[in-house]
N, C-alpha and C positions, 0 to 999 in steps of 0.2 A: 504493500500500500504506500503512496504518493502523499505527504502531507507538507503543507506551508501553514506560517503563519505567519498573521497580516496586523500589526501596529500602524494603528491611523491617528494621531494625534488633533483634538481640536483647537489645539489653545496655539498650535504653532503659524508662523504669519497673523499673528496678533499683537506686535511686542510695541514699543513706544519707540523704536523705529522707523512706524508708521506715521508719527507725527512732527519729526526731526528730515526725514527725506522722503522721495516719492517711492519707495519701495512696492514691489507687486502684491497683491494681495488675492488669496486663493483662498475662498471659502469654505465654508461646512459643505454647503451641498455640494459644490462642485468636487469635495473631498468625495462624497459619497460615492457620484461620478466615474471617478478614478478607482474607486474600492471595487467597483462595479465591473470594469475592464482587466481589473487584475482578476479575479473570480473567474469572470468568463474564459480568456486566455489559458490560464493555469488549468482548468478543468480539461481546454483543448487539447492539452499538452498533456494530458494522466494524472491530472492530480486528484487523488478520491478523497482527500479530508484537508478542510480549510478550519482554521480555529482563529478566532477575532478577539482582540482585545478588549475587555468590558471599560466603555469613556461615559461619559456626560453627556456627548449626542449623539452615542446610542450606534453607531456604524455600524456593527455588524447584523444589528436587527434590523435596520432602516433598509442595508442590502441585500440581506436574506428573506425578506418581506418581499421585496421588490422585484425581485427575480424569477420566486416561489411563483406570485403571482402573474408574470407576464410567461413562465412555465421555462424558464431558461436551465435552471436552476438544477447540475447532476449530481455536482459533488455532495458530501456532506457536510454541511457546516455547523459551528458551532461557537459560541460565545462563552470565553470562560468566566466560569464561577468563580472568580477571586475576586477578594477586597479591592477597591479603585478608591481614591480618594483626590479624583482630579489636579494629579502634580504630576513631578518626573520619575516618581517613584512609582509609579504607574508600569509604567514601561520599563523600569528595571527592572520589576516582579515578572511583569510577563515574560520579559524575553529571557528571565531566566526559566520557567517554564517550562519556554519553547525548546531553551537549550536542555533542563533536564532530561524532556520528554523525546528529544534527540527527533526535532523533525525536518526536516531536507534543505527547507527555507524558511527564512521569515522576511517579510517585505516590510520596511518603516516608512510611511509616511510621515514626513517633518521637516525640521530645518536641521541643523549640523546640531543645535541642543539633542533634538533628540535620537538623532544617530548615536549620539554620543551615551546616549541615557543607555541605550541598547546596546553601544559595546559595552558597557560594562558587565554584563552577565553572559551575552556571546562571544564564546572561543570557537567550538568547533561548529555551529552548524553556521552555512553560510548567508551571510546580508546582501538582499536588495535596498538602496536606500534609494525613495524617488522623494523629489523636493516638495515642497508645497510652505516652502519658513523664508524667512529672512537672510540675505546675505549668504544664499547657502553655497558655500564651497567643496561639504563630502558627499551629499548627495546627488544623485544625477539628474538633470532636466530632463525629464524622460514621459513618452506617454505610458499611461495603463495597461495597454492592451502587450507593449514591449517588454513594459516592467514584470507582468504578470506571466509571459510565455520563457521570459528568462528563467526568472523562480520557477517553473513547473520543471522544465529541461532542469535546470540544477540540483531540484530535488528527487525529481529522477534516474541520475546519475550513479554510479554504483563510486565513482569517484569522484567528487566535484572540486577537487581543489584544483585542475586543470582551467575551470573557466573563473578562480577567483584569485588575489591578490591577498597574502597576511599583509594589514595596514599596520601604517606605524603610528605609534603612538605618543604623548608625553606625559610623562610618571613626574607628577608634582608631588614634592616631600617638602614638610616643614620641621625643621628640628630634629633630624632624620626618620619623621614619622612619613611615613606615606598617606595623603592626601585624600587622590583624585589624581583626572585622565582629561588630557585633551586628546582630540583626534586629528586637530587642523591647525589652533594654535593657544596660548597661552599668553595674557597681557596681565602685564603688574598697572596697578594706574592710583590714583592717592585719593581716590575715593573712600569716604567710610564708611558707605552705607549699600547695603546690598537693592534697595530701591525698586525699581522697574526692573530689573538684571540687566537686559540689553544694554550693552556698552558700544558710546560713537563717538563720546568727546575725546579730541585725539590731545588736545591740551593736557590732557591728564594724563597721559600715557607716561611710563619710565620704561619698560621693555616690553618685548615683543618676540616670544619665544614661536617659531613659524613647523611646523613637520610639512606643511605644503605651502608654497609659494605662486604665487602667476598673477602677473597685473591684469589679467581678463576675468580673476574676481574681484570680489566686492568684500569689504572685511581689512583689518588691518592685517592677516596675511598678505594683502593686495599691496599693503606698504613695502611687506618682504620681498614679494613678486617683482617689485618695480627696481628691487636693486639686483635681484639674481632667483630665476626661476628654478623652482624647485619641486619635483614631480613625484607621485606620491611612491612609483617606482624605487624612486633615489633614496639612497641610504643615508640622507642625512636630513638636518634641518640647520633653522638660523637663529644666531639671537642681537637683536638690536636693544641697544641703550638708547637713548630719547635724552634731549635734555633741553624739550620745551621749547621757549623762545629766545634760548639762548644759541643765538649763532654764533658767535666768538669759539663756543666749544664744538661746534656740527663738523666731523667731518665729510658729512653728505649730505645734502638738501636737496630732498625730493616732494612733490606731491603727487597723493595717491588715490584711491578711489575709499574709503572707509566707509563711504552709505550709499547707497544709492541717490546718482545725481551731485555727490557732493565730493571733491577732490581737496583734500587737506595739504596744508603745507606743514613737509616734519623735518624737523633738525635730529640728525643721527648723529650719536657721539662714539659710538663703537658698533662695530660688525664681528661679530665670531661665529664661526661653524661650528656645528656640533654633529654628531658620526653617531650609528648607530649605537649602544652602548654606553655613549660619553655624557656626563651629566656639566651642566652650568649650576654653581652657585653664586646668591648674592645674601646681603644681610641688608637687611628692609632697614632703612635711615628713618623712617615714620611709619607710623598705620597708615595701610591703603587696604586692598583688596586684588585678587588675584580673581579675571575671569577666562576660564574656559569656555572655547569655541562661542566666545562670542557674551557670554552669558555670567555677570559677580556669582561666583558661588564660595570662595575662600578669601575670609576676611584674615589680613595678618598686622604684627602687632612692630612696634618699633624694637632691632636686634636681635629678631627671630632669624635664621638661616634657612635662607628658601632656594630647593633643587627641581632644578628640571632635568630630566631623563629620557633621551630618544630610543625607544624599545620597538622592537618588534612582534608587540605583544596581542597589539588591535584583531580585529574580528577580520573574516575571513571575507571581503569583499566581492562582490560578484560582478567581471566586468561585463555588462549584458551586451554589447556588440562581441566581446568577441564571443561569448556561450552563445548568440542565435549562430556565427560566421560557422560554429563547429556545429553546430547542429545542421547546419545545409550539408556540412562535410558528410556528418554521419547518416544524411536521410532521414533524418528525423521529421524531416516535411511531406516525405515524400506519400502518396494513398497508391501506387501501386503492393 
């Protein structure tokens, strides 16, 4: 038996993002929409048991409802019975779950938060991640019906780690306790309050720890992207110092894309590489806050020692061009 599972998050492309640049906005229903085409797809493709995250707008009933009735509807679906209590912890429960219950895929719908929420409980089963959040740079801009026929082929597979990529990660440690994970990148900034979470003010910025790079996203990785691209491929990452609006100390000035619509101008005072394996420390001069992928979730305190960690640790990625490219190879389309 054939099984995925499907993380659709409602709260993602909702952040105060929305109201600082013109970012896109992808709603409830048109989430639904997209739940709808992955379902169908994956069914195409052999998949006999779909299982849905239980949220707040209800997704998996709204499209198991909907499909029932227009008679679409082969696989078997089901909505789990676990606690929900509309946060991120949502999606770390399930997708640990998903990964207990060892099932072939799970597709996240969201922005890089909530990829991120989901690697933390997936190692071995592998991730579709389609966009539908802010700024997103892990997930793919992908339709439904592709994102859905990947995850069926993948979870099909007797071996899928041919159509997926181990991502890399950053292992945030304070005081040499371990933290927390980014999956894309990691900003220290002198805020001290966790607030909206969504983080854009780039004046506040002191570093910029990057695992992906490319000025053709959106996100202060975009700042990293603009000095030196770095692909999710590549065994390393980058870390910039910032030092505000002091140019006297910049040894680069750049501006970069940090929100949609909106191109900052940042003074860098240092660039360092960092290598699979090689950790960056620094020792916080003040409270601020540390947010991953985009999002305040660690507040730190003045002459605490904060580590960052480039691992190869992330969830097992699915790149859905090349899994359909191998599945023409293997006839997997073919009805002779």
């Amino acid at each position: 038996m054939s099984s995925i599972g499907i993380i659709a998050n409602p709260a993602s492309g909702k952040d105060i993002r929305r109201l600082v640049s013109y970012a896109t906005t992808i709603d409830n229903q048109e989430k639904v929409n997209i739940v709808k085409r992955i379902v169908l797809a994956a069914q195409s493709v052999g998949v006999d048991k779909i299982y849905f995250m239980p949220d707040s707008f209800q997704f998996g009933w709204v499209v198991i409802d909907d499909l029932e009735i227009d008679g679409n509807l082969t696989a078997s679906c089901e909505v789990l019975q676990i606690p929900y209590m509309a946060c991120a912890e949502d999606t770390v429960r399930t997708a640990a779950w998903m990964e207990g219950h060892k099932l072939g895929c799970v597709v996240v719908l969201g922005g890089d938060g909530t990829s991120r929420a989901a690697a933390k409980s997936l190692k071995n089963v592998p991730l579709v991640a389609v966009s539908t959040g802010t700024n997103n740079v892990y997930p793919d801009y992908t339709e439904g019906t592709v994102a859905g026929m990947a995850a069926g082929i993948t979870a099909g597979a007797d071996d899928p780690e041919p159509f997926c990529l181990r991502d890399k990660r950053i292992e945030v440690s304070v005081d040499g306790e371990f933290q927390d994970i980014a999956l894309v990148d990691a900003v220290v900034s002198d805020d001290l309050w966790v607030g909206s979470r969504a983080i854009w003010d780039a004046d506040k910025i002191e570093y910029i720890v990057a695992a992906r790079a490319h000025p053709a996203s959106i996100g202060f990785s975009a700042a990293a992207g603009c000095l030196n691209v770095i692909r999710p491929e590549d065994d390393r990452a980058v870390v910039l110092q910032l030092c505000g609006d002091d140019e006297e100390k910049a040894v680069k000035k750049i501006k970069a894309p940090v929100a949609a619509g909106i191109l900052s101008p940042l003074n860098i005072q240092k660039v360092q590489g960092l290598s699979v394996g090689e950790e960056y420390f620094f020792t916080a001069s003040h409270h601020g806050m540390i947010a991953l992928d985009g999002e305040r979730e660690l507040r730190i305190r003045k002459g605490q020692t904060v580590s960052f960690k480039l691992t190869r640790n992330g969830p097992l990625h699915v790149d859905i061009e090349k899994t359909l490219e191998k599945a023409v190879q293997y006839g997997l389309f073919s009805r002779d």
